[in-house]
C-alpha positions as CSV (number, residue, x, y, z in Angstrom):
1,X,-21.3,-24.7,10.1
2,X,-17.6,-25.8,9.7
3,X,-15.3,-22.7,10.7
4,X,-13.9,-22.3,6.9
5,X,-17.4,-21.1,6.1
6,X,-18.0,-18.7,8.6
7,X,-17.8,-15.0,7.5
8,X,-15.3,-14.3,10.2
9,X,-12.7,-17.1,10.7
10,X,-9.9,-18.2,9.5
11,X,-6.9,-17.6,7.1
12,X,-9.1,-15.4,4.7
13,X,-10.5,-13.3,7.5
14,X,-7.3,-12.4,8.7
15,X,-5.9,-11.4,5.5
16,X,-8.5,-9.4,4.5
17,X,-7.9,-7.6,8.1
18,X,-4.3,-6.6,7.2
19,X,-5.3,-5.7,3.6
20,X,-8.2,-2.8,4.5
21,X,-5.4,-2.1,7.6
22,X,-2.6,-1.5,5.0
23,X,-5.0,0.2,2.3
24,X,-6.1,2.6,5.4
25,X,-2.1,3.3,5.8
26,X,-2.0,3.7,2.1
27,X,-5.0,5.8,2.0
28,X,-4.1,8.1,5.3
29,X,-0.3,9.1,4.2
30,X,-1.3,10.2,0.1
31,X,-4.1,12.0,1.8
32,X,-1.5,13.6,4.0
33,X,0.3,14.8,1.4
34,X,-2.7,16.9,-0.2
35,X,-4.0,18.2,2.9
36,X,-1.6,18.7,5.3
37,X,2.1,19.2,3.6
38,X,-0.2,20.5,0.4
39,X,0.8,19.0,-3.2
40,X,3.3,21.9,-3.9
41,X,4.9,21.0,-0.2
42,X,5.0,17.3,-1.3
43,X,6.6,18.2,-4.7
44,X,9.2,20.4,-2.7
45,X,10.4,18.2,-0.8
46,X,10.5,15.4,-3.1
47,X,12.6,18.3,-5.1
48,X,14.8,18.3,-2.0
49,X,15.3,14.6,-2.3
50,X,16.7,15.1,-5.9
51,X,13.4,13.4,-7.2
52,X,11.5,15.1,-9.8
53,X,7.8,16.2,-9.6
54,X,6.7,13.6,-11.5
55,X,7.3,11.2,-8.2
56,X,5.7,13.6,-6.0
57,X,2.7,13.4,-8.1
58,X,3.5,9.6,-8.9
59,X,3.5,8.5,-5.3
60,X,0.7,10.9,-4.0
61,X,-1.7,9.2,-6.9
62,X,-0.1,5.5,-6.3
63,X,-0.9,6.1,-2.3
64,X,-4.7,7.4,-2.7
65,X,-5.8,4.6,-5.5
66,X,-3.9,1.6,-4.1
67,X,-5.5,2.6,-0.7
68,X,-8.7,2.8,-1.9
69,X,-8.7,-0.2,-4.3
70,X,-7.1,-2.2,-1.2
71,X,-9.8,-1.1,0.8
72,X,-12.3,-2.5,-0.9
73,X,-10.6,-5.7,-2.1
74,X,-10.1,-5.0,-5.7
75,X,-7.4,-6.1,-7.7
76,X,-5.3,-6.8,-4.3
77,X,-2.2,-8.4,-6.2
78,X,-1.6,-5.9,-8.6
79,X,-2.2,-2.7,-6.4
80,X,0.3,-3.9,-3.8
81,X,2.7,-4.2,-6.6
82,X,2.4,-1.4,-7.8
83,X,2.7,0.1,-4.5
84,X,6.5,-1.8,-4.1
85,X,8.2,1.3,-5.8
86,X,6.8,3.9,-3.8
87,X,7.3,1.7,-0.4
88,X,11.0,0.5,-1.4
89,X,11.5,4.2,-1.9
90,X,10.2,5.5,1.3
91,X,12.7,3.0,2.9
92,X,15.5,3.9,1.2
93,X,15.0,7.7,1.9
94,X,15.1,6.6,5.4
95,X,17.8,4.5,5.5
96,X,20.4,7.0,7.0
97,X,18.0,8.1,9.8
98,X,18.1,4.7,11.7
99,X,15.5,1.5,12.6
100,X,12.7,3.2,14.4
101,X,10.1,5.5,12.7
102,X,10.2,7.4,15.8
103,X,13.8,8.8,15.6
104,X,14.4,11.9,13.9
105,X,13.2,12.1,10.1
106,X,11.6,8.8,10.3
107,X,13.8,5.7,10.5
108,X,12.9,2.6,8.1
109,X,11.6,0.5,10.4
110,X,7.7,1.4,9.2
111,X,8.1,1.6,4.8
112,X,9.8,-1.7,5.3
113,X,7.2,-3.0,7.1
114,X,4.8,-2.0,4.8
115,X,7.2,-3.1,2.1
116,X,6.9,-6.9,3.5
117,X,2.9,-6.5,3.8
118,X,2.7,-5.3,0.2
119,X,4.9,-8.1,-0.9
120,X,3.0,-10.6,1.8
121,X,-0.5,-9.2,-0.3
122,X,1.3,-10.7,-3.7
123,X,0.3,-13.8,-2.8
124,X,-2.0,-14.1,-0.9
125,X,-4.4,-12.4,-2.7
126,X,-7.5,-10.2,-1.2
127,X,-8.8,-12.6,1.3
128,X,-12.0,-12.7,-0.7
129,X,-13.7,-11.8,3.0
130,X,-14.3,-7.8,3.2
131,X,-13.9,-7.6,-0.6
132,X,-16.0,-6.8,-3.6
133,X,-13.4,-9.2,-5.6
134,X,-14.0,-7.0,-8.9
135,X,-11.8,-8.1,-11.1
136,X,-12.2,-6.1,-14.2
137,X,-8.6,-6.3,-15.9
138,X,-8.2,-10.4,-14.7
139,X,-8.6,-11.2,-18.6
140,X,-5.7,-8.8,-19.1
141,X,-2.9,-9.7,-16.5
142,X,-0.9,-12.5,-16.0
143,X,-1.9,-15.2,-13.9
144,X,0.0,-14.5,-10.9
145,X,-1.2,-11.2,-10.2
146,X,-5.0,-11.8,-10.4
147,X,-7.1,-11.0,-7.3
């Protein structure tokens, strides 16, 4: 069995690791923001931030479906796109509060991180391993952002 066609080596493999990793990320912080800091907390302090409630709800939504549609390998491309905004966001709210996620408010260190996987997911695609590699809206998108 030549190593390209075992279920748990190579290039493919290894993408499809850092896609259910950064759909669990995804996943973990939008469910964060129902259960823990509540939706009306989330909105608040989005209102604190001079954003509206519409990107409370926005990003809380984005976070929960990309994570779950990375998760399970569908439509890889497009839900890491659509994922850029929120992430380029969260970096930008951090920018004052230095490089490392550990100093106070959360430096931007870890959004741009997750910005670069996101963009790293573009085009690569799923992985295809760990995947269900649905691709129901493929017959609608462009080219370069099919699975």
């Amino acid at each position: 069995m030549s190593a390209s066609s075992e279920p748990f080596s190579g290039s493919s493999f290894g993408i499809s690791i850092l896609r259910v990793h950064f759909g669990l990320i995804l996943f973990a912080h939008g469910w964060l923001k129902v259960s823990v800091f509540t939706i009306p907390g989330t909105v608040g302090y989005f209102a604190g931030l001079g954003l509206s409630s519409f990107a409370a709800y926005l990003t809380i939504f984005g976070e929960l479906a990309a994570g779950l549609a990375l998760i399970a390998g569908i439509q890889t491309r497009l839900a890491s796109a659509l994922c850029l905004p929120i992430l380029m966001g969260a970096t930008i709210v951090h920018l004052n509060n230095g490089w490392l996620f550990s100093a106070e408010g959360g430096g931007w260190e870890f959004p741009a991180s997750l910005t670069v996987i996101a963009i790293a997911l573009i085009f690569t695609g799923s992985g295809n391993k760990l995947s269900v590699n649905r691709n129901p809206l493929n017959g609608y998108l462009p080219k370069a952002i099919q699975s």
